[in-house]
C-alpha positions in Angstrom: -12.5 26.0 46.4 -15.5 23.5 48.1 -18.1 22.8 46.1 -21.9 22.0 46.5 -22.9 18.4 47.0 -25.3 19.8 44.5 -22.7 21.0 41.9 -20.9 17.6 42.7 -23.8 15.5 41.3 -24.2 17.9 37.9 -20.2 16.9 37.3 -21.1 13.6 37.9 -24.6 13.9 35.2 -22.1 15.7 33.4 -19.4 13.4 33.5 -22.1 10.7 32.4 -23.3 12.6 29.4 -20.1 13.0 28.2 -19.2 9.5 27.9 -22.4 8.4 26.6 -21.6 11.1 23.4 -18.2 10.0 23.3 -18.8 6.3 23.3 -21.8 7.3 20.9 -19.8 9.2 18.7 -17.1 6.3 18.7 -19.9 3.5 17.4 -20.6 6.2 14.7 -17.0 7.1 13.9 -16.5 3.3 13.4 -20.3 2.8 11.5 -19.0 5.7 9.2 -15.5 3.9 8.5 -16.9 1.0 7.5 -19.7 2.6 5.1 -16.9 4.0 3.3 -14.9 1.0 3.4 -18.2 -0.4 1.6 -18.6 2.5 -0.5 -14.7 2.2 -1.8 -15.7 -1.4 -2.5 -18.6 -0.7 -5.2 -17.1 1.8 -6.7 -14.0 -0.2 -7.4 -16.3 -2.7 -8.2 -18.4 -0.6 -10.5 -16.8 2.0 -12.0 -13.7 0.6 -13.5 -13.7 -0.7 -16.6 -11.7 -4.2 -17.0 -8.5 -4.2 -18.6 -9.9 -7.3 -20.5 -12.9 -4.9 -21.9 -10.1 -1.8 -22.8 -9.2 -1.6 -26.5 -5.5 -2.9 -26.9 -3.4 -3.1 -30.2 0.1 -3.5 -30.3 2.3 -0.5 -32.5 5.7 -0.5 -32.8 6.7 -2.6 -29.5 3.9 -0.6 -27.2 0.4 -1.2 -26.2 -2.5 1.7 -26.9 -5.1 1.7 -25.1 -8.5 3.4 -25.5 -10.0 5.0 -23.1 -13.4 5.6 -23.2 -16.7 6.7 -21.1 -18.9 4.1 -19.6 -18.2 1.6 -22.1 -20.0 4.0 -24.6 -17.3 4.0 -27.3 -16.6 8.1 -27.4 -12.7 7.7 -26.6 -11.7 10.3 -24.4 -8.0 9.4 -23.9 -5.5 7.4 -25.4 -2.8 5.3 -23.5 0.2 4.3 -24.7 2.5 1.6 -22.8 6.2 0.9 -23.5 9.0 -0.7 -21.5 9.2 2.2 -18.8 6.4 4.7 -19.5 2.9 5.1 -19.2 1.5 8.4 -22.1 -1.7 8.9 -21.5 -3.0 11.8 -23.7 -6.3 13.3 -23.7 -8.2 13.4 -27.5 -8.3 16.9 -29.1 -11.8 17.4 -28.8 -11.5 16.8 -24.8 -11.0 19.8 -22.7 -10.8 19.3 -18.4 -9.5 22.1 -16.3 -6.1 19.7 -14.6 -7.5 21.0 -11.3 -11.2 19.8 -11.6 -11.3 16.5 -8.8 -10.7 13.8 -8.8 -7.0 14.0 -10.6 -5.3 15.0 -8.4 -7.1 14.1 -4.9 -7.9 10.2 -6.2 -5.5 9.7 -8.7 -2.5 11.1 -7.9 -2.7 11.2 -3.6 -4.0 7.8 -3.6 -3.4 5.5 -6.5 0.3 6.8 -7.4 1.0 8.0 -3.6 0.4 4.1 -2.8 2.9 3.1 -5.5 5.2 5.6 -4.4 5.1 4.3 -1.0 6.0 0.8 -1.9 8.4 1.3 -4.6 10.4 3.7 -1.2 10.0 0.7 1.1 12.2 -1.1 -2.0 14.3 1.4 -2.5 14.8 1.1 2.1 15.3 -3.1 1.0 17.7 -2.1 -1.8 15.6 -3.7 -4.0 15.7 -0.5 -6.2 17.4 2.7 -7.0 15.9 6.0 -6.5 16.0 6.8 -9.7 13.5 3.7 -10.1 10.5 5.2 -8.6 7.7 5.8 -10.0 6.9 9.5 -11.3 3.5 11.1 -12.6 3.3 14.4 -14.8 0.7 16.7 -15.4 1.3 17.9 -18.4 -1.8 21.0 -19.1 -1.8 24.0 -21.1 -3.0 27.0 -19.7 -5.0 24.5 -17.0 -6.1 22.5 -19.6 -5.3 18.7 -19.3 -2.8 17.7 -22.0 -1.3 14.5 -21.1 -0.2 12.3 -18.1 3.6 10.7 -18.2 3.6 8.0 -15.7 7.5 6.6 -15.7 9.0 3.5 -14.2 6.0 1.8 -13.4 7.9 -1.3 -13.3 5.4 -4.1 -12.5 2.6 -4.8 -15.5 0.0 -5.2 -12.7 0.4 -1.6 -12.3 -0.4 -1.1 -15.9 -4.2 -2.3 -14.8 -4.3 -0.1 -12.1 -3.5 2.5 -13.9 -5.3 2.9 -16.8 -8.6 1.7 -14.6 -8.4 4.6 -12.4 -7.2 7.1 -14.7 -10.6 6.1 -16.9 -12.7 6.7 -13.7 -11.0 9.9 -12.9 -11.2 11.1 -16.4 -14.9 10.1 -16.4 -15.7 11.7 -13.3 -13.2 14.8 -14.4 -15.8 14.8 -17.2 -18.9 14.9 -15.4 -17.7 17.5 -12.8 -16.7 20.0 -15.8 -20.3 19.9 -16.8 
């Protein structure tokens, strides 16, 4: 098959155009990665409460927590930390469907995932046994969001991390329900 010197030229415009979308849809893709890279930011800037700011009294060798909205004082969950488990149980009067976001798509694929990925790399390093891992449960009744049982959480930094993104998720679980 011979082409036109013609057709030739409109590969090459073509060929051009392309290239200029590509490399202009590349600059985007990467302007777009870092606007959520700065987005991630402020809202882990902004959203979480402090652990320093959270309720804490001591009963019976574990730490409760209360979780609240925004500071505001209406506790909507209750977190209770022992040795090896994390019990975080929603007040009576608080009613989310488990699958409302961002349980389940934050919390659980990204904040527990990442643990769950690094306690596996220790387990590969002998470092820990499988049966050291950490674990999440959704406990709900009839969809409804009962509790959370996070076990072997191991490392008291993760205690933080924990109870600051479950308050955002339950906060934002909140305000999606609405």
């Amino acid at each position: 098959m011979r082409f036109t010197e013609e057709q030739i030229n409109d590969l090459f415009k073509l060929k051009d155009t392309l290239t200029n979308k590509l490399e202009k849809n590349m600059n985007e893709n990467k302007m777009l990665k870092k606007n959520l890279e700065i987005i991630d930011v402020i809202i882990k800037e902004g959203s979480f409460i402090k652990a320093s700011n959270l309720v804490q009294s001591s009963k019976n060798n574990k730490n409760e927590y209360h979780i609240s909205i925004n500071n505001n004082n209406v506790d909507i969950a209750k977190a209770l930390v022992d040795q090896n488990k994390i019990l975080i149980s929603l007040e009576k009067n608080i009613s989310i469907n488990s699958s409302v976001p961002p349980l389940k798509s934050f919390f659980i694929n990204r904040i527990i995932t990442k643990m769950k990925k690094e306690d596996l790399i220790e387990v590969k390093n002998k470092l820990i046994k499988n049966d050291e891992i950490i674990n999440c449960d959704i406990i709900d009744n009839n969809s409804i969001l009962q509790s959370i049982i996070i076990t072997n959480y191991r490392k008291k930094e993760r205690i933080n991390e924990i109870i600051n993104t479950i308050t955002w998720s339950l906060s934002r679980m909140l305000e999606n329900s609405k």
